[in-house]
N, C-alpha and C positions, 0 to 999 in steps of 0.2 A: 692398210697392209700390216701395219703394225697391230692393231686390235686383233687383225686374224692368225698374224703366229702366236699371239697372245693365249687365244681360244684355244687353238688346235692344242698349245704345250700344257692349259691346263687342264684341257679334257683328256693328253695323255700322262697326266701326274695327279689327277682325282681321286680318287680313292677311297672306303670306306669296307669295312671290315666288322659283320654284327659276332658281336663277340656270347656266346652264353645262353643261348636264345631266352629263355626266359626261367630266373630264378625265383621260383614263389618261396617267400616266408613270411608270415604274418600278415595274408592279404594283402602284402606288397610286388610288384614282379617291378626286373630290373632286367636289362640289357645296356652292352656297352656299343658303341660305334667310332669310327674314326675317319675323317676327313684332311684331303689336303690340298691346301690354297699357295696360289703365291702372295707374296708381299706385296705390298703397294696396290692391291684391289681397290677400284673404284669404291665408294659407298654405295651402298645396295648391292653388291655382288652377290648373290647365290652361292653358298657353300654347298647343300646339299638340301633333300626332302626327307626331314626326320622321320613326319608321320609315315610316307610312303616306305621308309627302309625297314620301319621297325613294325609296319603291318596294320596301321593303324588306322581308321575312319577319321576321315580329316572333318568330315559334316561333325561328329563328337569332339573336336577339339576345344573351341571356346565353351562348349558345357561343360567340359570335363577339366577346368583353366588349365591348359597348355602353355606352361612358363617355364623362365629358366629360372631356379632357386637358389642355387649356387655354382659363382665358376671365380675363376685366377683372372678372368677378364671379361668380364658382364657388357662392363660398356661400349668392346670390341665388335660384339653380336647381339641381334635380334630374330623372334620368333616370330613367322606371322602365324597367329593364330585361325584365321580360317583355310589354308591351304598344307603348314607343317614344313615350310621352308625356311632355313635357314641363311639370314642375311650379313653382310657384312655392316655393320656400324661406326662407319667414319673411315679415316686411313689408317691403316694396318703398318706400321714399321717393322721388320726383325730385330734391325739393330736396336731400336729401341724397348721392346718388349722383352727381349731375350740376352742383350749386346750378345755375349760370344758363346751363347752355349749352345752345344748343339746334342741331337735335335731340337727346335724350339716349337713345346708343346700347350695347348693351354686347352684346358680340362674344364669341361659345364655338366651342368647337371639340370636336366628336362623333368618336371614333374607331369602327373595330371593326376587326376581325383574320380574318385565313385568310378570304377575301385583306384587304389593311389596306388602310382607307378613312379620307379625313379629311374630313366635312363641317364646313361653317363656318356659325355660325345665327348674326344679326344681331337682337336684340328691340329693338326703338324703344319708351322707358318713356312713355308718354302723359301729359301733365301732367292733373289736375283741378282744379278750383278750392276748394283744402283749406285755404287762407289766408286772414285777411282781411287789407287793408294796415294799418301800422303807422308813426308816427312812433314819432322815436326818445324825445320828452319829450311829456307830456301839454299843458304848458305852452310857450309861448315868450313873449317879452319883446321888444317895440322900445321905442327912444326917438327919437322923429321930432319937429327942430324945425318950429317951426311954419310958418320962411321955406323951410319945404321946395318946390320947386316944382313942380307937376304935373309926373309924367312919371316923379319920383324912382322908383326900383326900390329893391326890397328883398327881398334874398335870405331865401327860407323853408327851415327842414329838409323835404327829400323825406324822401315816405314810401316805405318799405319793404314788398315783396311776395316772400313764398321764391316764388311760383309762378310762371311762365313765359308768355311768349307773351301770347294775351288774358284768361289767366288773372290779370295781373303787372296794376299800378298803370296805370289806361285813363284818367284824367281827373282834374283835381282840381276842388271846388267852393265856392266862398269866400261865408261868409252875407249878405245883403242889408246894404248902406251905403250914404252918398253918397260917400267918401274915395275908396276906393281900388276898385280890380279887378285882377284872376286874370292876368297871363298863364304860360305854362307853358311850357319848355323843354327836348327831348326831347335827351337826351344820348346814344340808342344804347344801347348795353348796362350805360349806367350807369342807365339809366330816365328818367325826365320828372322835373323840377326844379320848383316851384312859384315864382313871382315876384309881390313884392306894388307894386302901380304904383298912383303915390299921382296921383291924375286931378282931385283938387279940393285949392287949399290946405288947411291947416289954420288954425284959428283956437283957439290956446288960452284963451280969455277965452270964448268960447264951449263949447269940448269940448276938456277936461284929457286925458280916459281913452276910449281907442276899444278896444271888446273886439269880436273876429271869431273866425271859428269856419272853420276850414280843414280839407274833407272828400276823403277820399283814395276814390274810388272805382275799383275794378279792372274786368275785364270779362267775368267770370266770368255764368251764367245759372245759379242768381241770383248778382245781382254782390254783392260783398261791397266793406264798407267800414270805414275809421277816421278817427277824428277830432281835430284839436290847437287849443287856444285858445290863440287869439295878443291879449296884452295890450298896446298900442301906449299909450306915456306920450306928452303930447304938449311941446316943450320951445323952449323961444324963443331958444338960443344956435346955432351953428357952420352957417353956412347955404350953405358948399366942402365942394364933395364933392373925395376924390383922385383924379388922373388919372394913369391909365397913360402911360408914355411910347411904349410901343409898340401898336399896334393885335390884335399875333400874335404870338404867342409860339410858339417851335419849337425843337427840340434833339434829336440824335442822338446815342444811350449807348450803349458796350459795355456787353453782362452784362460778369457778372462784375466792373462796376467798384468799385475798393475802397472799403470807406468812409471819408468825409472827401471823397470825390473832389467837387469841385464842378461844379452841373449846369446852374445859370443865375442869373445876378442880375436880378431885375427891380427897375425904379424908378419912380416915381411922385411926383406933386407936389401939392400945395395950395397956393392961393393964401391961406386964413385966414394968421393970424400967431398965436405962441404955439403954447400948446397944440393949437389948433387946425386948425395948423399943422403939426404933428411928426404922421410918418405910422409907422402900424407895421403889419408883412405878418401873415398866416396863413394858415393854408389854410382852403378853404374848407369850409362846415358838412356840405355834402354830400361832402365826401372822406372813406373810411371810414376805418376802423381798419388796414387791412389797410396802405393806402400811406403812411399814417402812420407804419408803421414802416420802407418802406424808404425813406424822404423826410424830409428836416426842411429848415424853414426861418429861415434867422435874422429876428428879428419887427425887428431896427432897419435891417439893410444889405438885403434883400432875396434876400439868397445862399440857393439853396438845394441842399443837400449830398446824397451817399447815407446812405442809415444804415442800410440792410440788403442783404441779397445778392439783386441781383438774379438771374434767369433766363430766358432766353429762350424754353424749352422752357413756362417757368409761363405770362406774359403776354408779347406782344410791342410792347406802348405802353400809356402813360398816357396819359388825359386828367384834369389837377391842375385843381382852383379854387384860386386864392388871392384873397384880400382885402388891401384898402390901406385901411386907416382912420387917420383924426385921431384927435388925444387931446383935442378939443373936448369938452365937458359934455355934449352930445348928439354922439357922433364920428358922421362921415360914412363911407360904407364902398361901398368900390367893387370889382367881381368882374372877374376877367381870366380867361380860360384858358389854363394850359402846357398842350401836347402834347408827350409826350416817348417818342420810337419807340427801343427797343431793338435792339442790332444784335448777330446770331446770331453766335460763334465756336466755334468747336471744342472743346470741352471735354467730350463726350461720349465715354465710348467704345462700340464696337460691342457689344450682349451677344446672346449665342451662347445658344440654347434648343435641347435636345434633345427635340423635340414626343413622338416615340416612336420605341423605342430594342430591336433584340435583341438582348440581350447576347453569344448563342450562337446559333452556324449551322452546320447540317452540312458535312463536311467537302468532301460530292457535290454541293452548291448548285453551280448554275450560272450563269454569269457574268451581270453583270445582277440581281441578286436586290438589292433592299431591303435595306439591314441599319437606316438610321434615318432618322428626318425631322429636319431641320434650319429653325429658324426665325431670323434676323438680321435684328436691330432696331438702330436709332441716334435718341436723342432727338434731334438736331441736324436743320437743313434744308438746303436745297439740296446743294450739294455736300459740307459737311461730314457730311449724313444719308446720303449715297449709298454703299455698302456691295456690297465684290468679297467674297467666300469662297473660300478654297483651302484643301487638304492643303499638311501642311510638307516630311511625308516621303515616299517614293517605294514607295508599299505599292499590292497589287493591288485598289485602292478607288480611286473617284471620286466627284465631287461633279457633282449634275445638278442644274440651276436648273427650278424648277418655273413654272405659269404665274401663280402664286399669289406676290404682291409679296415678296421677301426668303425664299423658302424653298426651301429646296433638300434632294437624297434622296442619301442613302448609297450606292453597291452597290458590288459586287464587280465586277471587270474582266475576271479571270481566275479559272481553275481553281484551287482551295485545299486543299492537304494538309496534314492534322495532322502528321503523322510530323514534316515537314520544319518546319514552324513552328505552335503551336499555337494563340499567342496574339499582337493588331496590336494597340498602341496608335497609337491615330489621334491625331493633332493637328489639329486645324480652325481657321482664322484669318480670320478677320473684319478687313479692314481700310477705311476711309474714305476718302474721298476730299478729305479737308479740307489747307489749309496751317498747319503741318504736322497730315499723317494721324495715324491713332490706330487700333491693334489691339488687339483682344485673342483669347483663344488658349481653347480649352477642348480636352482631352484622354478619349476615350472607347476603353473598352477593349471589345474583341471577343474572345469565344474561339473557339476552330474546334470544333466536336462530334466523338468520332470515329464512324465508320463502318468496319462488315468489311469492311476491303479488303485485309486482308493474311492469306495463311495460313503456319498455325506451319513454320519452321526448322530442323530438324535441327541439333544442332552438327555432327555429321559424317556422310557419305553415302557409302558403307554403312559400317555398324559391323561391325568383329572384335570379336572377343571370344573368348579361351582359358579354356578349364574343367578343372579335371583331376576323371577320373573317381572314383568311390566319393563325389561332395558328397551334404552330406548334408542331407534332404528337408527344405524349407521354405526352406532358408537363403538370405540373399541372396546372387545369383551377380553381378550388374553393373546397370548402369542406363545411360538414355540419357532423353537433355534437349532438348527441343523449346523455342523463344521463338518470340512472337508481336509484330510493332511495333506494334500497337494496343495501346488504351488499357479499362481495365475488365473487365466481362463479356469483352466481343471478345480479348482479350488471356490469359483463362481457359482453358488447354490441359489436355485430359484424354489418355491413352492408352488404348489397348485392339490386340490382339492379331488380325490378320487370319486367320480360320481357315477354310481352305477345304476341303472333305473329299478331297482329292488324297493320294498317296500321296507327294509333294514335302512335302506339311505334315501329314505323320503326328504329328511331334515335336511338333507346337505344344499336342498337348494334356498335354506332360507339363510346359509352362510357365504362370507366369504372371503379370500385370504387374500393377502396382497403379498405377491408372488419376488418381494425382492425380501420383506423382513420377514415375513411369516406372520405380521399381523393381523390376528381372524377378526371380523364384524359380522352382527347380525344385522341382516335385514329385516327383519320384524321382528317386534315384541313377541316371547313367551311367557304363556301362560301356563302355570303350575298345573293348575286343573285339567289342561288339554293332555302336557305330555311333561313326563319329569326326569327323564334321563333319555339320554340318546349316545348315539358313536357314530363318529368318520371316520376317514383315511385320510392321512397326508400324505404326498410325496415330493421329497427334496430330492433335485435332481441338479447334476454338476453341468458346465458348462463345457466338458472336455470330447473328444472327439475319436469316439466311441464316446457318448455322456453314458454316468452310472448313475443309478436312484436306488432312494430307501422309501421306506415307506412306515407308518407307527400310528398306531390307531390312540383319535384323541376321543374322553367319553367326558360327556357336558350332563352335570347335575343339574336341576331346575331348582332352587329355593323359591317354598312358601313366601308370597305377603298379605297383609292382611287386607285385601285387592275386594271382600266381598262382604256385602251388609247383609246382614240377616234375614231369613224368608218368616214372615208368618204362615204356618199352613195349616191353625185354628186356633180362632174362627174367622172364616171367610165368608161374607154375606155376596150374595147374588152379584152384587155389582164390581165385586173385586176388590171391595175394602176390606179390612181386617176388621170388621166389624159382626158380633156374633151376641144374640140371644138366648139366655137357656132360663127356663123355667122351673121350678124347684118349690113342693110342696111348704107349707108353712110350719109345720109338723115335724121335721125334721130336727134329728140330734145335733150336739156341736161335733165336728171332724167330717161331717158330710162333704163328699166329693160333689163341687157342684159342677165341676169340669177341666178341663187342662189345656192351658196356651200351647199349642203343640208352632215349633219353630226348628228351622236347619240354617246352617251358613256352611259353603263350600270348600273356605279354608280347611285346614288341618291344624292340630295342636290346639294351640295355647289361642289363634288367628280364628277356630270354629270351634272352641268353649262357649255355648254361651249362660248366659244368668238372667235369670227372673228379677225386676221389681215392679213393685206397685206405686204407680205414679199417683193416681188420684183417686180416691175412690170417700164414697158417700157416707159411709158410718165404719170408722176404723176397726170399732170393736165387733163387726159382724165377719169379716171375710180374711185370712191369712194367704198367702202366696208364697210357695216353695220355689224359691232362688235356683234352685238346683231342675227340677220336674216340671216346674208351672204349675202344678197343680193347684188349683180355687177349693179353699174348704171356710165349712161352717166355724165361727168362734166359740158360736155360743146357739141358743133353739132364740127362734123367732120370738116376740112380744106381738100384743095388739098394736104397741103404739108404733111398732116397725113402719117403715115404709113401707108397699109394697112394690115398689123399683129402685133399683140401687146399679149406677155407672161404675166402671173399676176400669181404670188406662193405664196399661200395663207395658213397662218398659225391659223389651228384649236386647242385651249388648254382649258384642264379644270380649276376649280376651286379649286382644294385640296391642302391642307395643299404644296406637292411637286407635282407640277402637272405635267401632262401629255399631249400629242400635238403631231398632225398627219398635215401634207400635204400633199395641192391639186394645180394642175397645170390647169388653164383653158388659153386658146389661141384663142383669139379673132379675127377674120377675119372680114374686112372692106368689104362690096359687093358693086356693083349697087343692084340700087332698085328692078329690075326687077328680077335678082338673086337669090336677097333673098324671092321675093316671090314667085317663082317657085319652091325654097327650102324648104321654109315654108313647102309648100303648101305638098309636098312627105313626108317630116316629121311628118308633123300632120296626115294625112293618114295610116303612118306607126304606127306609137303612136296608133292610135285610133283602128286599127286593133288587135297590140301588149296588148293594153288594155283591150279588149274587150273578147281575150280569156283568159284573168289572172283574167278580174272580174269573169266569170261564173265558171271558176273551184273555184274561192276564194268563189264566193256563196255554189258552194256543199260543200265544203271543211267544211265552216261555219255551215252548217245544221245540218252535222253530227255531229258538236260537240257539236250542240245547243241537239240534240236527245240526246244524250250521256249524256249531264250536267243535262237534266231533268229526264234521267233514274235514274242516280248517286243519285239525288237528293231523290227520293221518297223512292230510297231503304233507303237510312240513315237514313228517316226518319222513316220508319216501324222497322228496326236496332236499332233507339233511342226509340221507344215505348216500345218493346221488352225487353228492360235492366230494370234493377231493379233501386231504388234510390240510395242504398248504392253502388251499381257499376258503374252508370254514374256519382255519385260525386266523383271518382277518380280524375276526369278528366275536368279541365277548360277547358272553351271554346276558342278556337283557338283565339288569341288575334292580332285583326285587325291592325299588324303593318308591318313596312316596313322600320323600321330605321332612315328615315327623309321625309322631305316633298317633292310631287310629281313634278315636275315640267313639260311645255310641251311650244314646239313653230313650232308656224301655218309659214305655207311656202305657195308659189302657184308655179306652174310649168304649163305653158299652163294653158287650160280647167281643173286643179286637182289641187284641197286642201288640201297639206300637213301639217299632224301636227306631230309632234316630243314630243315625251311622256316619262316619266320615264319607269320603272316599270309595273307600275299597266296600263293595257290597260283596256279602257267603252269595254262595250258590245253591239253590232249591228255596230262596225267599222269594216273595212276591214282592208287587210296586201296591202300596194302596192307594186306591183311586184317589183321584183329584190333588195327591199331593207328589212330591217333586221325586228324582232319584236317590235321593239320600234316607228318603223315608219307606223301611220297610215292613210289611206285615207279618207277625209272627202267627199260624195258625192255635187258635184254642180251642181242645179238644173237649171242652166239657161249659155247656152251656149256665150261666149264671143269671138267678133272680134276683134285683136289687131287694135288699131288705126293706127298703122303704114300700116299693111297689106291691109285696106281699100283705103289708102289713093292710 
C-alpha cells in the first residue's frame, strides 16, 4: 500500500520541462530538461527517459557514447545506454545533499558524439517528511524569580528538523498551565524559536517547581513530532533584567577577515547591584555549532572577534543571538540580535573545465570544426564572478561563446596541415573582472591526424644508370628511393615495374625490382653488342587509402668489355682454318702487295682496335707486315737462291685493358712469271663470277630491307601521332649511343675496297661475301691492271 501511494504521488510530482529545443553553434546542439523525484528512492529508480524526451534513437545511443560528462552529482545517477533512461544510483538523501536549501537542484550534463550534442538535465530532489523534529537536550532547566513580571520572555532551545519546507518544524506546543504561554519566532532560514512568556506572576510559597512539556510539531501529513521537558525552579532573588544599549544591531565584514579581527562590542546595563548586577554576554542557545566556530565572544567586554575563515561563496550574513545576563542567584538574561552581512572580494580564481575534448583531428577538417567544449566558472559574484576567455597564442583556433552561461567551443579557423605543423598547444585564459582581476590558464594539446595528401618523391627525375655488360644474373645492379611527407601507413612506399607489352619495354622483363627498397636486378646478362641503352618506368606507390603513385623513367647505359676475340676473315681455307695460299711471280719488285690479313673484332674502341704482328715467318728480310692494315709486301726482288715457299704466322690482337688475339697462317709460293699469270688470270675469273652472284642476291637482299625500314618507318610515325602528350613523355627518346667511338679500316683485295667498321654500318654499303657484318664493300668504279700482270 505503501509503494502504491508512493507511485501515484510521484507520477503526480514528475515532471520535465524541454527547455530551448535545440541550439546549434559550432556543430554542437544543446537542450535542457528537468525532472523531479522524491528522496529516498530505492536504487534503480527511474528518473525519466532522456533519449525518448529529447527525440532521440535510442538503437544510436552506445554508438554515439551516451554519457553523463559532467554533473554536481555523478555518482547519484546513471545512464543506461541502450534504452536512454535515467536511473537512480544508490540512496538519494535531501538532507544530506542539499541540508536546508531549498529548492534542492542538481545539474548533469548528457553528452553524445558524431555529431556532439551537450544536453543539460536539472532533477529537483523532492523533500519527504523522513524526520521527526528534535531538541537538542531531553531536558532544560530555568530559574525564574519569583518578582518576575508578566511579560518576562525566556528563550527555549529550538528544535531541529533535517527536512525542508512544510516538511521542517510548523509550530510549537507548550502543555496546559496558568504561568506562562508559547510565543514563537520565526527566524527564516534559521527556523521558528520557541519563547516562554511568563503572563501570571509567580508565587514561590505557593509553587517551588513548574514542569512543562514543550512539543515541536512539523508539517509533514502525518506530522511528526518531539518533545523537551522544561523544569522551571522558582527563586525569590535578582528581579533586573539586562538591557541592551542599542535596539539593532548591524555590521559589515570582509571575508576573508583574519582572526582576532574584531566585529562588534555590544553593551548592556542592569540596574540590580552586585552580583546582580555584573552582566556577562554569550551567544545565544539557538546559535549552532557551525558559527560558533567562526564567532566568539568575550563573556565580560562584549567584543566579539573572528575565529574562523569566513567565506562568502559559503554564507553571505549571519543572524547571531546573544545573551546579556546577571550573575544574580536567579541571573536575568536578555536576547539581542547581531546581523552581520559579509562583503564578496576577489579571492577566487577562474577554473577552466574541458566538458569534451578531441585530442586528434584530420588534417582535411574544415574550418569551423569543434575541436572541444569549454566550461568557465568563478565562485565570486558580481563583477569579481564575471569571466572573458581568450587564446594566449596566435594559432588557427578560436573561442566561440555559446548561449549556455560561461561556455564556450573550440574550432579551427583555418585550413590545417600536418607536414607543416603537426601538433597546437592551446593555451586558454579565463580572466575576471574583479579589482584586482585574477586568471588562470589551462593548456590542451591538439594533434593534426594525417591524411594522403602527399604522393612519393623521387630523389631524382630521370635516373641514369651505367651497367657494364657480361653482369651477372641476380646480382644487384643499382637502386632508386622514393620518400613520402606523410606520416604511417600513408608514408609506406612499395615499388614495382611498369610493364607494357610495347616493343619500347621489351627489356623490362629481363629486370626486376624488389618492391620494399626499390632494389633493381637483372635477370640475365647484357651484351653490349645486342643492345646499349634502354629505359622503364617505375612506380612508387604509398600505402594510404585512397594510395597515391609517381612514376620516373630510369634509362640503363650498356658499357663495352672486351668480351670478343678477334675474327680472321683472310685467309680462310676451305676447311675453316685461317689458313690461306697466294702465289706471287718471282719477278717482282720490293713494296709488292703480296696480300692482306683481312680481320674484325666486335668490340668498340680501344676493345676492337686491332694490330698486326708477324709471329714467324721463314726469311725476315723478304716480307714486312703493316701493324696497322695487315698488309704482306715484298722487302726486297727475289734471288735464285730464294726459297720458293716461305710460311709467315701472323698474330692478330686487340686493344683492351687484357686483350685478346687470333691466328693466321699465309704460305707464300714463289712462281715464274708466266704461272702466275695464267693463275692470275683463272682466279680473277673465278672471283668475278663468285662476286657477281653475291652482289645481286646482296642487292635483293638490301631492297628488302630498305622496303621494310621505310614501311617501319611511317608506321611509328602515324604510332607517335596517335599518342597523347602525357603518354609519349614517358618515354625518352632512344639515345644515339654505342659505348665509344666508331672506328673503321679500308683494305683492297684485287678490283674490291674493303673497309672494316665497328658497329654501326652507312647505309647503301653491301655485306661482302663470305665475311662477317662488320665487314663492308665499298664499290670501285674503275677497273685496275696489276702492273705486274701487264708486264
Amino acid at each position: 500500500m505503501e509503494q502504491r501511494r508512493f507511485a501515484q504521488w510521484l507520477k503526480a510530482h514528475a515532471k520535465f520541462t524541454l527547455m530551448a529545443a535545440l541550439l546549434v553553434f559550432g556543430a554542437v546542439a544543446r537542450a535542457q530538461i528537468q525532472y523531479s523525484i522524491s528522496e529516498e528512492q530505492r536504487d534503480g529508480a527511474a528518473v525519466g527517459n532522456i533519449a525518448k524526451d529529447l527525440g532521440i534513437d535510442h538503437r544510436t545511443l552506445k554508438e554515439r557514447g551516451f554519457r553523463i560528462v559532467s554533473t554536481s552529482g555523478q555518482s547519484m545517477f546513471t545512464v543506461n545506454k541502450n534504452d536512454g533512461v535515467l536511473y537512480v544510483n544508490g540512496k538519494i538523501d535531501r538532507e544530506e545533499i542539499c541540508e536546508r536549501s531549498t529548492p534542492c537542484l542538481i545539474n548533469l550534463k548528457i553528452a553524445l558524439e558524431n555529431p556532439l550534442e551537450i544536453h543539460y538535465v536539472t532533477i529537483e530532489i523532492v523533500d519527504i517528511n523522513d524526520h521527526a523534529p528534535s531538541f537538542p537536550e531531553n531536558e532544560m532547566h530555568l530559574e525564574i524569580g519569583e518578582s518576575a513580571l508578566p511579560g518576562a520572555r525566556f528563550q527555549l532551545e529550538a528544535a531541529r528538523d533535517s527536512d525542508s519546507g512544510s516538511n521542517s518544524v510548523h509550530h510549537y506546543k507548550l502543555s496546559h498551565n496558568d504561568n506562562f504561554r508559547l510565543e514563537v519566532k520565526d527566524r527564516g532560514e534559521d527556523g521558528k524559536s520557541p519563547i516562554l512568556i511568563l503572563q501570571k506572576p509567580l508565587d514561590r510559597e505557593i509553587t517551588r517547581r513548574i514542569n512543562l512539556q514543550l512539543t515541536a510539531v512539523d508539517g509533514g501529513k502525518p506530522a511528526k513530532s518531539g518533545t523537551m521537558e522544561i523544569n522551571i525552579n522558582v527563586i525569590d532573588i535578582n528581579d533586573n533584567v539586562p538591557v541592551f544599549t542599542k535596539d539593532v544591531y548591524s555590521v559589515m565584514l570582509s571575508e576573508n577577515a583574519p582572526i582576532g579581527t574584531t566585529v562588534i562590542q555590544v553593551n548592556a546595563t542592569d540596574l540590580d547591584e552586585g552580583l546582580n548586577g555584573e552582566i556577562v554576554f554569550s551567544f545565544g542557545k539557538s546559535v549552532n555549532s557551525k558559527v560558533r566556530k567562526l564567532f566568539d565572544i568575550n563573556t565580560l567586554t562584549g567584543e566579539i572577534t573572528v575565529e574562523g575563515p569566513l567565506d562568502y561563496e559559503d554564507k553571505d550574513s549571519y543572524d547571531i543571538d546573544i545573551q546579556a545576563s546577571d550573575k544574580g542567584t536567579v541571573p536575568h538574561t536578555t536576547d539581542k540580535s547581531i546581523m552581520i552581512k559579509i562583503m564578496d572580494i576577489n579571492d577566487n580564481k577562474p577554473e577552466i573545465e574541458v566538458t569534451s575534448f578531441s585530442n586528434a583531428i584530420p588534417e582535411d577538417s574544415r574550418p569551423g570544426t569543434t575541436v572541444a567544449l569549454i566550461s568557465v566558472t568563478d565562485l565570486d559574484s558580481g563583477l569579481n564572478g564575471k569571466v572573458s576567455c581568450s587564446l594566449e597564442d596566435d594559432m588557427p583556433f578560436k573561442l566561440l561563446p555559446s548561449s549556455q552561461h560561461s561556455t564556450y567551443s573550440l574550432v579551427s579557423t583555418s585550413p590545417l596541415d600536418r607536414e607543416t605543423q603537426f601538433q597546437y598547444d592551446i593555451t586558454i585564459v579565463a580572466k575576471d573582472a574583479g579589482q584586482p582581476s585574477l586568471s588562470s590558464v589551462k593548456t590542451i594539446t591538439v594533434l593534426i591526424s594525417d591524411v594522403n595528401d602527399n604522393s612519393p618523391e623521387f630523389s631524382f627525375s630521370p635516373y641514369a644508370f651505367y651497367v657494364i655488360e657480361n653482369n651477372v644474373p641476380g646480382k644487384l645492379l643499382f637502386s632508386i628511393s622514393a620518400s613520402d611527407k606523410d606520416s604511417n601507413e600513408n608514408a609506406v612506399v612499395s615499388y614495382h615495374i611498369w610493364r607494357e607489352n610495347t616493343e619500347e619495354n621489351k627489356y623490362t622483363s629481363f629486370i626486376n625490382i624488389n618492391s620494399e627498397n626499390g632494389e633493381i636486378y637483372a635477370l640475365k646478362s647484357f651484351d653490349f653488342e645486342t643492345v646499349k641503352t634502354f629505359q622503364f618506368q617505375v612506380i612508387a606507390t604509398d600505402s594510404g587509402s585512397p594510395s597515391l603513385s609517381s612514376n620516373v623513367t630510369v634509362n640503363v647505359f650498356i658499357l663495352d668489355q672486351n668480351d670478343n676475340v678477334p675474327v680472321i676473315l683472310y685467309p680462310v681455307s676451305a676447311n675453316g682454318s685461317a689458313e690461306g695460299v697466294e702465289e706471287i711471280p718471282r719477278n717482282v719488285n720490293a713494296g709488292h702487295l703480296v696480300t692482306k690479313v683481312r680481320a674484325y673484332d666486335a668490340d668498340i674502341g680501344y676493345n676492337g682496335w686491332l694490330l698486326f704482328s708477324l709471329q714467324e715467318v721463314s726469311d725476315h728480310s723478304l716480307f714486312s707486315l703493316d701493324r696497322y692494315t695487315g698488309q704482306i709486301r715484298t722487302l726486297r726482288s727475289f734471288t735464285e737462291t730464294d726459297e720458293a715457299q716461305h710460311k709467315l704466322l701472323i698474330l692478330v690482337k686487340d686493344n683492351g685493358n687484357v686483350s685478346l688475339s687470333a691466328t693466321a697462317t699465309v704460305i707464300v709460293k714463289v712462281v715464274e712469271p708466266k704461272e702466275a699469270f695464267a693463275a692470275s688470270d683463272v682466279k680473277n675469273t673465278v672471283k668475278d663470277e663468285e662476286e657477281n652472284d653475291v652482289t645481286f642476291y646482296l642487292i635483293i637482299t638490301l631492297g628488302s630491307v630498305s622496303v621494310l625500314f621505310v614501311i617501319s618507318i611511317i608506321v611509328l610515325i602515324v604510332m607517335q601521332c596517335s599518342k597523347s602528350t602525357d603518354y609519349s613523355s614517358k618515354y625518352l627518346q632512344d639515345a644515339n649511343y654505342d659505348g665509344t667511338l666508331c672506328h673503321s679500316i679500308q683494305y683492297r683485295s684485287g678490283d674490291k675496297r674493303y673497309m672494316l667498321v665497328g658497329p654501326r654500318m652507312s647505309i647503301g654499303s653491301t655485306i661482302a661475301a663470305g665475311s662477317n657484318r662488320n665487314t663492308l664493300v665499298i664499290p670501285d668504279r674503275r677497273r685496275r691492271d696489276s702492273g705486274e700482270v701487264s708486264k
